[in-house]
MARRO-737838 format. One record per residue: z, y, x of N, C-alpha, C in turn. Coordinates in steps of 0.1 Angstrom, whole numbers, plus 5000, padded with zeros to 4 digits. Example, Ala and Ser with C-alpha at 12.3 -4.5 7.8 and 13.67 -1.06 7.14 Angstrom:
2
507849435132507849555123507849675132507149785128507149895137507950005129
! end
This chain:
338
192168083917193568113913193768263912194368323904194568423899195768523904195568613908196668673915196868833908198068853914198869033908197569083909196469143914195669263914195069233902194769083900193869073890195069093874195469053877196469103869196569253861197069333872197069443870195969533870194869493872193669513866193169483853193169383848193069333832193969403826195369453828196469493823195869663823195469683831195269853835196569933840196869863845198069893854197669893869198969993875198869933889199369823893199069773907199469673912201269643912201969803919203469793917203969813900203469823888203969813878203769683877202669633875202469483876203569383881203769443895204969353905206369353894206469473888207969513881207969433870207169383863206869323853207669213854207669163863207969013867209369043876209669103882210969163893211969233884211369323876212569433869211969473856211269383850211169423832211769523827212669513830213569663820213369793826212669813836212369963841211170003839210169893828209069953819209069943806208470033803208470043784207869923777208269853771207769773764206369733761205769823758203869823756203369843769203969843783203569793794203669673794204969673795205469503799204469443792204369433779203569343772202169363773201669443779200569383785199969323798201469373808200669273819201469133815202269093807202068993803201168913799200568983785199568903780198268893791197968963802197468993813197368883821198868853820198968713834199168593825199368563813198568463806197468433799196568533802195268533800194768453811195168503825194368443839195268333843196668323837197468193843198268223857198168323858198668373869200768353870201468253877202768273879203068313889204268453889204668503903205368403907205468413926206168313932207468353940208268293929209368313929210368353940209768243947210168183960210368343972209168363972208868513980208968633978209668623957210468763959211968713961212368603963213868543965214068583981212968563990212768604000212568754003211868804000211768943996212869033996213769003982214769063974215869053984216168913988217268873988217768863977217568813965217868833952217668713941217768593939217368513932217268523914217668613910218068703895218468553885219568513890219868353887221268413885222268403871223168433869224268313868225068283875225868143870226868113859226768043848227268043838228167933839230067933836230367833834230967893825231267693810232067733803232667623801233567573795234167493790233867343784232667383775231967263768231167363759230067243758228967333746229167233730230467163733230767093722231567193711232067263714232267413711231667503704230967533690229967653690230267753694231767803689231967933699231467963709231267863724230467893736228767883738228567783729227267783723226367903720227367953708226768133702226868203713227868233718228168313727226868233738227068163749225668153757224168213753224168163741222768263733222668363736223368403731223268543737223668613747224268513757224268583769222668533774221768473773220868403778219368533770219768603761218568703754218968803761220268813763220768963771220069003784220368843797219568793810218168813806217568763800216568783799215668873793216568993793215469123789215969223801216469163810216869253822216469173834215569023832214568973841215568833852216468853842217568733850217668573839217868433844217668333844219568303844219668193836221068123835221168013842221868013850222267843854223367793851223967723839224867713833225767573836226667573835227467403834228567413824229667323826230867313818231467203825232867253818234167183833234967103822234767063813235066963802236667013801237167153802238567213801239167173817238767153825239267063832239367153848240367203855240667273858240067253875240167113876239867023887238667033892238067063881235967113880235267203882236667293880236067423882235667483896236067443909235567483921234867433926234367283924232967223924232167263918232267293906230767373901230467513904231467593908231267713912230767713927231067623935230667593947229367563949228267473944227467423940226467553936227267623928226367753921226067853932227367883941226667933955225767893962226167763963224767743972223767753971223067773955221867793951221667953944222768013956222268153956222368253944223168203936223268313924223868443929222768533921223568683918224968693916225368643905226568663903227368563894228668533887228968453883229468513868229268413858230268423849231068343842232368323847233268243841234068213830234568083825235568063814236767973822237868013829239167903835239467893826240567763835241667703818242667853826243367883838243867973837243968073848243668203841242868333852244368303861245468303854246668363866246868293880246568173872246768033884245068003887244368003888242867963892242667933907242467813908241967763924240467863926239667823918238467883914238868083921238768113915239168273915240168283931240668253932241468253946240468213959239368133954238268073969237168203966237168283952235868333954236568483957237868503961238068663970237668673981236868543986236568553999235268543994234468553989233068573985232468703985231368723984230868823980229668813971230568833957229668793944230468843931229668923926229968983914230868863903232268833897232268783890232968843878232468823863232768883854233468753843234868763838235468653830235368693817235168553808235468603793235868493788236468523779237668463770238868483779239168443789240368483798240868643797241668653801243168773802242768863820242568963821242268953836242968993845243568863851244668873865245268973873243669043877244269153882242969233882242869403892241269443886240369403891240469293902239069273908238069183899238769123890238169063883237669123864236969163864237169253852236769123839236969153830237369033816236469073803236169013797235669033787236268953774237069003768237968873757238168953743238868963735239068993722240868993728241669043719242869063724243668913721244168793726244568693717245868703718246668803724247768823718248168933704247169003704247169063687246668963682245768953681245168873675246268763664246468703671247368603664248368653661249568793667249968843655249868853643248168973643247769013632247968863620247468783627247068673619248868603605249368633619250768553616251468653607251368803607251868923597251168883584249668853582249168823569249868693566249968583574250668493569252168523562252668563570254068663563254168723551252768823550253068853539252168823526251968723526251868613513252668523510254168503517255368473516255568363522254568283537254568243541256368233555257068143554258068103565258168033576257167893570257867763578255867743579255767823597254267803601254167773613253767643615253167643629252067683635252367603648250867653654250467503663249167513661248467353670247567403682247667403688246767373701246467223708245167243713245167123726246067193735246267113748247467113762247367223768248467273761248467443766248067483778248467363790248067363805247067423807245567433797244367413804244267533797244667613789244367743783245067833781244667903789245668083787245668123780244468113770243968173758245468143745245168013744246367963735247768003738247868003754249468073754249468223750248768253750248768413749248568443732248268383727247768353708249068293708249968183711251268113708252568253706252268363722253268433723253068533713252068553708251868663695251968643685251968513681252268463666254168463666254768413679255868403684256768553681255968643681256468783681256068823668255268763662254968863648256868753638256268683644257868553638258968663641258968683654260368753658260768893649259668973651259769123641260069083630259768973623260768933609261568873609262368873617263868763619263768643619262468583624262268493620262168413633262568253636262268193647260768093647259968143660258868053661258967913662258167813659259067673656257567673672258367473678257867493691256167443688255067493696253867443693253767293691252667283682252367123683251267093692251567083699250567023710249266923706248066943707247266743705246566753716246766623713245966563732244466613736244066663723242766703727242266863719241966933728241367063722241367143707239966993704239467003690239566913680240466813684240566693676241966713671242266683658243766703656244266533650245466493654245766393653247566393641247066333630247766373621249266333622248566183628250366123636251666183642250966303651251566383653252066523647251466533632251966663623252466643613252566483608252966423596254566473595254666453604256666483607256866603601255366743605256466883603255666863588255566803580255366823568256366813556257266713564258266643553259566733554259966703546261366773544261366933537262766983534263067113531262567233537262367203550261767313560259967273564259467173556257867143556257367253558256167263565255367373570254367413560254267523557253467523546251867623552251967623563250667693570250767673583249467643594249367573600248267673608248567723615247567833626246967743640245867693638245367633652244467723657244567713674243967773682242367793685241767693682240067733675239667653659238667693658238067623643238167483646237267443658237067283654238467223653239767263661240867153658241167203637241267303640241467413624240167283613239167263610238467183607238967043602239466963619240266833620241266843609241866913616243466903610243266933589242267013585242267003575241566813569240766803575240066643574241366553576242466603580243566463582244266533573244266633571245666663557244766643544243466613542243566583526243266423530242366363542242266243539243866223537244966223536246366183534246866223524245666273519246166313503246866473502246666523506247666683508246466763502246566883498245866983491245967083498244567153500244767243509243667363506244367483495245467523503246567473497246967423485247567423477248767423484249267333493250167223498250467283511249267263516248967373533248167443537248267503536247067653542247267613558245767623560244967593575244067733577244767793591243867883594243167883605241667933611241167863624240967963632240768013647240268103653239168093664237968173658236768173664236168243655235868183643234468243632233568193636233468043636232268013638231367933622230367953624229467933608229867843606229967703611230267563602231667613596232467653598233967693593233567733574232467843573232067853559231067783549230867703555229467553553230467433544231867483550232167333543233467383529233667283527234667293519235767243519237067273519237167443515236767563530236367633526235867673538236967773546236767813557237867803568238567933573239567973568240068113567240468133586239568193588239568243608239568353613240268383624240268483636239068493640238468583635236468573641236868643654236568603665236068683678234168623682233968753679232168793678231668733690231368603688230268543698229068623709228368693698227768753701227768903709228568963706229069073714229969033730230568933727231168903736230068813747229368783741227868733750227368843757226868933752226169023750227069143768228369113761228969233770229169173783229169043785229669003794228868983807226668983800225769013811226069153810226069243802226169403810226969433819228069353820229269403829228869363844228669223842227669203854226769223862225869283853224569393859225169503863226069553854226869693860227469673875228069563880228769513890227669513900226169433896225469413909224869553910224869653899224369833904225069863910226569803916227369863924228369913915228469943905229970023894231169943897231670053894233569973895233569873883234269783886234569703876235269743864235269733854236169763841236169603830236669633820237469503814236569553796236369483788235769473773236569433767237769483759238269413746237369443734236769323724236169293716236669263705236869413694237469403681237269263674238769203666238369093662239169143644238469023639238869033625239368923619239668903605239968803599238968763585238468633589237368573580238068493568238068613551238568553545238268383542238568293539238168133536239268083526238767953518239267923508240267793511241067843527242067713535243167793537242867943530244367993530244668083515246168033515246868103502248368103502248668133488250068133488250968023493252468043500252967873496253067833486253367713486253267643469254367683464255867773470256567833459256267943448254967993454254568083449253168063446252368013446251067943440251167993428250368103422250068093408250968193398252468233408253168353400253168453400251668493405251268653402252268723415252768693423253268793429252168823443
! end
């Protein structure tokens, strides 16, 4: 069996760069690293884990929870939090709490005990969190994203979602848009959406205008037309329709043309995330992009900054608007050049 000397012998390294190779990767240059790599798969040699966990005190096991991976938004985003960990020599242990607020201190419980470095979360809500209230008595780095952050002990990593959905609601405005709602799943379980509701609510207000009340659906990402058929009809019909991520944004267009509606012609559907299926399909899906990827990305640095000991600080992550062919004029204005 093959061991570190031999290792860092074939490699031409010493024994302690060798050890770092496998403990702290990122404090060697790359044409090191990569050869006591190819070094210890040459001879087959695996460090044991076990006895730098012992050693360290340090298991380099990051705890990931999110929502669902039914989601691409958390999907992309994990990717990349998972390339980020692993070029700084740390491992994911990931779950999801199916939105479900009840879930979230059993799995975070669970994650202690198997000794993680540190944690990174997604609640249904940072202000109210059972979760976040049991881990002030912890001692464990935790870093939030997509959430708003409570207060500073907890520092955040999100996109702003109360501009955000202003911005969103001003462009709607001025394409001569009036009569707009907004869909969410049960606002209960996401802060994210009340906070996107109160900014759409306020770009309404700066134009004299009253926000009409959310349409709620019973589920996240599924939109249920039975319950939007109503704001379509009549003199005050909605003629754009702002939901809280793509996949309900998606649904809701699949139940306005299966029912025969045109869209945009009829109703403009706008989605928030930017996730790729949104431009794959047709008509493809005019969205609030918040960058998967950066927000993956920042959310292991913040954490590694935390276990170097740094004060905690918070990431807002510029967001934009992904033109798509699910938004346009209202139909009083379709077509008259204004």
């Amino acid at each position: 069996m093959s061991d570190l000397i031999s290792v860092a012998k074939l490699a031409g390294v010493s024994r302690a760069t060798a050890a770092r190779a496998f403990s702290a990767p990122n404090l060697l240059r790359q044409e090191t690293l990569s050869k006591v790599l190819a070094a210890s798969r040459q001879l087959g040699f695996r460090p044991n884990r076990v006895a730098q966990q012992l050693r360290t005190q340090s298991t380099h096991i990051i705890g990931v929870v999110i929502p669902t991976f039914s989601n691409p938004v958390f999907a992309e985003q994990l990717q990349a939090m998972e390339i980020s960990a692993q070029q700084h020599g740390y491992s994911l242990l990931v779950a999801t709490t199916d939105y479900q607020p009840e879930n979230e201190a059993r799995i975070v419980e669970n994650m202690l005990r198997q000794r993680v470095d540190g944690l990174v979360l997604t609640v249904a809500d940072a202000e109210n969190s059972q979760v976040l209230t049991l881990l002030e008595h912890e001692n464990v780095p935790v870093v939030l994203v997509h959430n708003p952050a409570p207060h500073a002990r907890w520092p955040a990593v999100c996109v702003d979602n109360y501009r955000a959905m202003y911005d969103v609601t001003e462009h709607l405005l001025q394409l001569g848009h009036r009569y707009i709602g907004m869909l969410t799943g049960p606002m209960w379980q996401s802060d994210r959406a009340r906070l996107r509701y109160r900014g759409h609510s306020q770009a309404m207000a700066d134009h004299g205008l009253a926000a009409l009340p959310v349409i709620e659906m019973p589920g996240h990402t599924c939109s249920s037309f039975s319950q939007l058929e109503p704001c379509l009809q009549g003199p005050q019909a909605l003629t754009a329709l702002l939901c809280s991520n793509d996949l309900l944004a998606l649904s809701t267009i699949g139940g306005l043309m299966r029912a025969g509606y045109a869209v945009p012609a009829q109703v403009s559907v706008v989605g928030f995330d930017g996730i790729a299926l949104g431009q794959s399909l047709f008509p493809s899906l005019c969205s609030v992009v918040q960058p998967r990827d950066q927000l993956g990305h920042a959310a292991i640095m913040h954490l590694l900054a935390l276990l170097a000991g740094l004060p905690p600080g918070n990431a807002v992550i510029p967001h934009h608007l992904q033109p798509g062919e699910s938004l346009g004029q209202p139909p009083a204005q379709t077509g008259n050049g204004d």
